[in-house]
C-alpha positions as CSV (number, residue, x, y, z in Angstrom):
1,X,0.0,0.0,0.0
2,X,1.6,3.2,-1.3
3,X,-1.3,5.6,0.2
4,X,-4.9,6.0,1.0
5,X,-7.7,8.1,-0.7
6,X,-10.4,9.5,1.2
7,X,-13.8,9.2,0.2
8,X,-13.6,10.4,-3.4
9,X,-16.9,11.7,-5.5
10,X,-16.5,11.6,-9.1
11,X,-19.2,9.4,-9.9
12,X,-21.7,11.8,-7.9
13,X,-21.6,13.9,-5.2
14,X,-24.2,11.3,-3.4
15,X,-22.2,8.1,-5.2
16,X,-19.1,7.4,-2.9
17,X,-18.0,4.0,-3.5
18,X,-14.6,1.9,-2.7
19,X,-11.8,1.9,-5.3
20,X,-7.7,0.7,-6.1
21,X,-5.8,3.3,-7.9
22,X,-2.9,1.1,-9.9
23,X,-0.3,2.8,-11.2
24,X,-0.2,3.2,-14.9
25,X,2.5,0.8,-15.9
26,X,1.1,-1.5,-13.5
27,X,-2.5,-2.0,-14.7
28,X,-4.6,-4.9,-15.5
29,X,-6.4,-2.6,-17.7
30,X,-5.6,0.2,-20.2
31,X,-5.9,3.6,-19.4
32,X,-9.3,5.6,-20.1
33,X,-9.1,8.6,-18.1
34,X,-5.6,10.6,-16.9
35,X,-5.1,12.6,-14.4
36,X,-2.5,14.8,-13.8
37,X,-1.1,17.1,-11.2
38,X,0.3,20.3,-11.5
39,X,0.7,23.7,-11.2
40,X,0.7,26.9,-13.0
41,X,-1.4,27.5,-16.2
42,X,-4.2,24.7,-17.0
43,X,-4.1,25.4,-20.4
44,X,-0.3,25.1,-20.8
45,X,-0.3,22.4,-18.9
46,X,-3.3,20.5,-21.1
47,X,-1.1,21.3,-24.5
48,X,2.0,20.0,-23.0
49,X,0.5,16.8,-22.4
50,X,-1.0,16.1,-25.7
51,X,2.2,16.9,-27.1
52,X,3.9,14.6,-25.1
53,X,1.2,12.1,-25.8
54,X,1.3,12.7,-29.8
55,X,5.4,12.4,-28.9
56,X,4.9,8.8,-27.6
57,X,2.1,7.6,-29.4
58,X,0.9,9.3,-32.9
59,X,-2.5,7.5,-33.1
60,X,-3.5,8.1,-29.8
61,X,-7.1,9.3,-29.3
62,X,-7.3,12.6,-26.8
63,X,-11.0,13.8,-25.9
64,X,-12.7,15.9,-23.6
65,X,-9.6,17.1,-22.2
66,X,-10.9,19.7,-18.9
67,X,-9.7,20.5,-14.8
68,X,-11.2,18.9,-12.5
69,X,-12.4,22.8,-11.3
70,X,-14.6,22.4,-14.5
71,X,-15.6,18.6,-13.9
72,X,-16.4,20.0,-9.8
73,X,-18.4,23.0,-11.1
74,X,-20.6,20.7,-13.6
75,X,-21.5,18.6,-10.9
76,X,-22.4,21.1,-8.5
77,X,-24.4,23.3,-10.9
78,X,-27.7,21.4,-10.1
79,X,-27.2,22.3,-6.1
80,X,-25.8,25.5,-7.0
81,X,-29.1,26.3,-8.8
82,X,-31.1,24.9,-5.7
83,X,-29.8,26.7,-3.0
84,X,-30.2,30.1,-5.2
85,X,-33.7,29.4,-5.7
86,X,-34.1,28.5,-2.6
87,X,-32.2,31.7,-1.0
88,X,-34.1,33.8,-3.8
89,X,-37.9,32.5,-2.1
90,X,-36.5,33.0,0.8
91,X,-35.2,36.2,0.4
92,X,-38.9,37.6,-1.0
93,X,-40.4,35.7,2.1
94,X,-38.6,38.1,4.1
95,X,-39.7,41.0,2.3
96,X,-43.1,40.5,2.0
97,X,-43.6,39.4,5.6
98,X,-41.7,42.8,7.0
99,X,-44.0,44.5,4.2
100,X,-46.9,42.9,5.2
101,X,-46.0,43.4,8.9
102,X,-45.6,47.1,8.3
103,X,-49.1,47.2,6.8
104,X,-50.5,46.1,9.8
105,X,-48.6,48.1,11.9
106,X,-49.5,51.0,10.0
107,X,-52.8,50.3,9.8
108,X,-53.3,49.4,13.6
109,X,-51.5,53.5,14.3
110,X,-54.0,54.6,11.7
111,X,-57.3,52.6,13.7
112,X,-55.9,54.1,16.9
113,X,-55.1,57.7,16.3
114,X,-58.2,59.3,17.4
115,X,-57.8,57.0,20.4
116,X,-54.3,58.4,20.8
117,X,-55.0,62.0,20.0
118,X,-57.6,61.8,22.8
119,X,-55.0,60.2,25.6
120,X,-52.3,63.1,24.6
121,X,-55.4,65.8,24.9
122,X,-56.3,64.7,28.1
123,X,-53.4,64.7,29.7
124,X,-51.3,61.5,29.2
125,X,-47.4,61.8,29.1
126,X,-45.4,60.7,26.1
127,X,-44.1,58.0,27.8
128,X,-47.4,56.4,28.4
129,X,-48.6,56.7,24.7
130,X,-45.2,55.4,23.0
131,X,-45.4,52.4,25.9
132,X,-48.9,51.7,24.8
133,X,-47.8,51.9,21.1
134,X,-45.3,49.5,21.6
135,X,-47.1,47.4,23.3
136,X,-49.8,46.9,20.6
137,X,-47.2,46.4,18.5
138,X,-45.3,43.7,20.5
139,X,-48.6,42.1,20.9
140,X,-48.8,41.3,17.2
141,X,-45.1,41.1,16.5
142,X,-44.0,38.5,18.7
143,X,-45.9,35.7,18.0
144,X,-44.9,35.9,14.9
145,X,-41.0,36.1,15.4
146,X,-41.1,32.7,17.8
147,X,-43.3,30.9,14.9
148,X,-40.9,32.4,12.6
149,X,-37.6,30.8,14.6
150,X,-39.4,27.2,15.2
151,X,-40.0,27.2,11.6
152,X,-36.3,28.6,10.5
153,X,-35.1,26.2,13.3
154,X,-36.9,23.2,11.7
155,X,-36.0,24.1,7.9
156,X,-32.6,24.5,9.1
157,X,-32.6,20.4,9.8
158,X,-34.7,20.1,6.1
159,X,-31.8,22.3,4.0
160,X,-28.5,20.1,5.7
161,X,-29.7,17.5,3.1
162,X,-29.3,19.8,0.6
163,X,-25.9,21.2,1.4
164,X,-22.6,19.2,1.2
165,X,-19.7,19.2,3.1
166,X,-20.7,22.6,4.8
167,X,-20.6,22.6,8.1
């Protein structure tokens, strides 16, 4: 044993299964995919080795030649898309709840302000009338902010299937 692989993903990013790397002169079987490590340019790198592989063998068939940052990004694209759907719906949930929360708000103020322009003419502090304000609010808000955490708590459990290898 000259080393050991973690769990590799090429077949699928769900699809991990056991396999024995043999080196090249070494192998029962011939060669279908090559890959090689190295630094610098990709695209140097890519005609260097097609050279060398014309060099060493002139009918040798070279297809679909890419770096593995391409081969990565392909097979990512579908969760990629997912998760900025998903943070896109999300992202208008938000808005139209503090929208729609506003609208109530505002409409509430606007039920209450003969109500509130008859405490203030009678005598009652400023104190008082922004307390009661904010209590009216607070009445309507916070029920909706714990519902809103149980529910972000329990999506939070639904989206880790979604995600990989984020912790």
């Amino acid at each position: 044993v000259v080393g050991v692989v973690s769990d590799v993903r090429y077949r699928g990013i769900d699809d991990v299964r056991l396999d024995v790397y043999d080196p090249l002169l070494q192998a029962r079987l011939e060669a279908k995919d090559v890959v090689i490590r190295g630094s610098g340019d990709a695209r140097r790198l890519i005609s260097a080795v097609q050279t060398e592989a014309r060099h060493l063998d002139a009918g040798v068939l070279i297809a679909g030649v890419t770096t593995l940052d391409n081969v990565v990004a392909r097979a990512m694209a579908p969760w990629r898309f997912t998760t900025w759907m998903l943070s896109l719906f999300a992202g208008m949930a938000v808005a139209l709840s503090a929208l729609g929360l506003f609208s109530l708000v505002s409409l509430d103020m606007a039920d209450r302000r003969h109500e509130l322009a008859l405490r203030i003419a009678l005598g009652a502090s400023r104190e008082k009338v922004v307390r009661s304000v904010l209590v009216s609010i607070a009445r309507r808000i916070v029920p909706g902010l714990l519902l809103g955490v149980i529910a972000s708590a329990v999506g939070t459990q639904t989206l880790r299937a979604l995600l990989f290898d984020v912790e």
